[in-house]
C-alpha positions as CSV (number, residue, x, y, z in Angstrom):
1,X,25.4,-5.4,35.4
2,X,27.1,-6.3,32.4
3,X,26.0,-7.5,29.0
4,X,28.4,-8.4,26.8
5,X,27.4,-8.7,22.8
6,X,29.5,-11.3,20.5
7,X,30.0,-10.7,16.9
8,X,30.9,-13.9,15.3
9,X,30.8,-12.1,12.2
10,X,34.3,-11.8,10.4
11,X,33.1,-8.6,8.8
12,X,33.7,-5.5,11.1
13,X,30.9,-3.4,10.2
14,X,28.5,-5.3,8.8
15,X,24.7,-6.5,9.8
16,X,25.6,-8.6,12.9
17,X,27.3,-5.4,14.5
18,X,24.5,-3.8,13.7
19,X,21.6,-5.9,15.0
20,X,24.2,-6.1,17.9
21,X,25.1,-2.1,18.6
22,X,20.8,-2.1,19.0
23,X,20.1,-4.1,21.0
24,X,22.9,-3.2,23.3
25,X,22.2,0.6,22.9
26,X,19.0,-0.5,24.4
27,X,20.2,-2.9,27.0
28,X,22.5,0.3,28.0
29,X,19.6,2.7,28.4
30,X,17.7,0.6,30.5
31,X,20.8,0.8,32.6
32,X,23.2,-2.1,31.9
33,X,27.4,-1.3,31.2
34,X,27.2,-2.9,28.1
35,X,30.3,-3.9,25.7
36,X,30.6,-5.1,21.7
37,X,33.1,-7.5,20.6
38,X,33.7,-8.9,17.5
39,X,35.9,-11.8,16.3
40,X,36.9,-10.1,13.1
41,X,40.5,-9.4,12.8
42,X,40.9,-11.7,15.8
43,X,43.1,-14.8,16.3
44,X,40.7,-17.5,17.5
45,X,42.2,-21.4,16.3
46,X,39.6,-24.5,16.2
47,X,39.6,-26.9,19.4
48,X,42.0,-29.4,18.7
49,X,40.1,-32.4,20.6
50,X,42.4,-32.6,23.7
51,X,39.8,-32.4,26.3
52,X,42.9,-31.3,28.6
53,X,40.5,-28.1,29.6
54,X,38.3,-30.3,31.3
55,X,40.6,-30.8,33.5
56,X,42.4,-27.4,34.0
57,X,39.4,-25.1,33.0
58,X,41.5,-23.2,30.3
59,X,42.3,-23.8,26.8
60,X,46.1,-24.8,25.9
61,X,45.9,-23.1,22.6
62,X,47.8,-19.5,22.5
63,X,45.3,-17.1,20.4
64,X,43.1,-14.6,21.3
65,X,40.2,-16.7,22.8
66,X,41.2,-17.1,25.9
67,X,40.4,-12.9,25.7
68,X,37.0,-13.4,25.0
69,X,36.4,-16.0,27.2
70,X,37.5,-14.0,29.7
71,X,35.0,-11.6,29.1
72,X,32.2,-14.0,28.8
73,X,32.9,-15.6,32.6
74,X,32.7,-11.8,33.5
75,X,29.4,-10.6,32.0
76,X,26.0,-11.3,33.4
77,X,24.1,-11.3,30.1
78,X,25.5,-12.2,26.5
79,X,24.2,-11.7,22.9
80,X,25.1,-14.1,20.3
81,X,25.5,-12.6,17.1
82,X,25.9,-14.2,13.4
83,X,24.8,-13.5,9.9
84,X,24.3,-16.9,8.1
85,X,26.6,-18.9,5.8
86,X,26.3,-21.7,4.1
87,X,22.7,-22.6,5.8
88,X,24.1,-22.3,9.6
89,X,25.9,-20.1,12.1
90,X,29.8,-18.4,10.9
91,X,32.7,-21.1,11.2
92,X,34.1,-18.5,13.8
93,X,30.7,-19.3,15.2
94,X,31.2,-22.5,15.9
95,X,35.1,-22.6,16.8
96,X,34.1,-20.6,20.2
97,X,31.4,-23.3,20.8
98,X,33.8,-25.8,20.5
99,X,36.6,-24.0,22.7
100,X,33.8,-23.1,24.8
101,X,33.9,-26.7,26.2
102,X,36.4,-25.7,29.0
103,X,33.2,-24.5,30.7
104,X,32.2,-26.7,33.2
105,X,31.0,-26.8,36.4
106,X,29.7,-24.3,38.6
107,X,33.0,-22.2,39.4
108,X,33.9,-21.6,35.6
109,X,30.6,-21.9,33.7
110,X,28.0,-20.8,31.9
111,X,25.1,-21.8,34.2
112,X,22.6,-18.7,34.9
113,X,23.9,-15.9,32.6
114,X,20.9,-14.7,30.5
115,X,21.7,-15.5,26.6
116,X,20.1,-13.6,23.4
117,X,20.9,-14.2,20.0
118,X,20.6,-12.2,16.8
119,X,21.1,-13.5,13.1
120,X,21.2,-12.1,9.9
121,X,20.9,-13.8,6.8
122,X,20.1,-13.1,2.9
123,X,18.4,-16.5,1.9
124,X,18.1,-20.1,4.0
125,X,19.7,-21.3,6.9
126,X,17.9,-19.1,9.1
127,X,16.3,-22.0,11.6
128,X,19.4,-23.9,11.8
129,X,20.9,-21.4,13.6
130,X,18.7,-20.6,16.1
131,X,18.4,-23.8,16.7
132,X,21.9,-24.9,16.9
133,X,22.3,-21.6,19.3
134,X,18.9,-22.7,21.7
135,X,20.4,-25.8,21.8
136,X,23.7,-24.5,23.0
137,X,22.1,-22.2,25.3
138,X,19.8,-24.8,26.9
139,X,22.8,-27.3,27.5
140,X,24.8,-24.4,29.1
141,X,22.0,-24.2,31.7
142,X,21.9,-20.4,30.8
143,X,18.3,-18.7,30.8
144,X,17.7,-17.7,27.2
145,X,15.8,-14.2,26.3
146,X,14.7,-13.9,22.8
147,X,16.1,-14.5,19.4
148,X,16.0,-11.6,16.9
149,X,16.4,-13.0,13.5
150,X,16.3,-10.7,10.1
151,X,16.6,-11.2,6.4
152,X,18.8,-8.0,5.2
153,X,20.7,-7.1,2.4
154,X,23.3,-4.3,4.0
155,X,23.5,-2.6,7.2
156,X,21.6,0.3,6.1
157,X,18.2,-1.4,5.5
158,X,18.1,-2.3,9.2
159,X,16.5,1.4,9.6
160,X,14.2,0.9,7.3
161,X,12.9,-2.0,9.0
162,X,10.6,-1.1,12.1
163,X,9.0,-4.1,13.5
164,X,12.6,-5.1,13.7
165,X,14.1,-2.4,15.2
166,X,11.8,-2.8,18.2
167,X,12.5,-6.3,18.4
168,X,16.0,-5.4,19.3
169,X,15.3,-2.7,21.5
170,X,13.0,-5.1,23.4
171,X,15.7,-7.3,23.3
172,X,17.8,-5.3,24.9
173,X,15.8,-4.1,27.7
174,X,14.9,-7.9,28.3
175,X,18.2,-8.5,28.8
176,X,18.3,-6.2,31.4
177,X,15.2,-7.5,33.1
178,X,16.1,-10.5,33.3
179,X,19.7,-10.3,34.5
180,X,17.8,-8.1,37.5
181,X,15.7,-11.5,38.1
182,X,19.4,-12.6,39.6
183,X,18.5,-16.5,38.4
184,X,20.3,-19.1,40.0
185,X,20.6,-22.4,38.2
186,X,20.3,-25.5,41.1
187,X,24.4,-25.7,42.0
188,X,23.8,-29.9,41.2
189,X,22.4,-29.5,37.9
190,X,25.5,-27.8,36.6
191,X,28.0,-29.6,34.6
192,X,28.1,-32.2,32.1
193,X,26.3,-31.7,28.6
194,X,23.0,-33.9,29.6
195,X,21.8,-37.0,28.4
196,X,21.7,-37.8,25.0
197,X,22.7,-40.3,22.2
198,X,25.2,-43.0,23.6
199,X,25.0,-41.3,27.0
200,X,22.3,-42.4,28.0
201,X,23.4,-46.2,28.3
């Protein structure tokens, strides 16, 4: 079992990682292999509108994505990590959503890993995060497990924060539960983003 945890924070060591490092220390307790990455330092272009990944299942753009995504298609359980800026998730964030489109279908998707998410944030913004992230989830046809959300200043004050700190750790060991329920999302469900706005014509 593998749980993969996903830093889109472009700081290397700073909330996100932490939030992240717990819950994953957790998740690898309770008996998971569990890995961090983060996209700081990393070489990871915005989606360029092609669509020509639809076709082929990979992205045409060399950078380091095509890493990460890699590593995504091979874990069973991911954690979405962000601190917030400017009101919603990191612009690195979003560019692997948008790249992310190459997933489709049932032999290169999404559909049935278990998804958490974590955010960290100093003022608002908070909500449009986890939204935009459930939202993401949900159309992925991925099971979600909980969303551990925090308002912290630095790193250290995660310690001094206990009803958080347990949040993760449950988080983590959720993670590992429900991976173990081996969920299998109905093979002609998968694919496509749903119905919605001028779809549904």
């Amino acid at each position: 079992m593998k749980i993969l945890g996903i830093s889109f924070s472009p700081r290397k060591n700073g909330n996100t990682v932490a939030m992240l490092t717990r819950a994953l220390d957790s998740a690898k307790a309770a008996g998971a292999d569990v890995e961090l990455y983060s996209v700081a330092g990393k070489d990871i272009k915005p989606c360029d509108g092609c669509w020509g990944c639809t076709k082929t299942g990979r992205c045409h753009i060399k950078d380091d994505a095509p890493g990460l995504f890699d590593k995504i298609l091979a874990a069973d359980g991911l954690i979405f990590g962000t601190p917030v800026y400017f009101w919603g998730m990191t612009a690195q964030a979003k560019t692997v959503i948008d790249r992310s489109i190459q997933f489709f279908g049932p032999e290169r998707g999404l559909a049935g890993k278990v998804c958490g998410v974590v955010a960290s944030c100093g003022s608002l913004g908070m909500v449009d995060v986890l939204k935009d992230f459930s939202y993401f989830i949900v159309q992925r046809r991925m099971l979600p497990a909980n969303q551990v959300s925090a308002y912290i200043g630095s790193p250290g004050d995660l310690e001094k924060m206990p009803k958080c700190l347990k949040a993760l750790d449950d988080l983590g060991r959720q993670m590992v539960a429900l991976v173990k329920m081996d969920f299998k999302y109905p093979v002609e469900f998968i694919g496509g983003p749903g119905a919605f706005g001028t779809h549904t014509k």
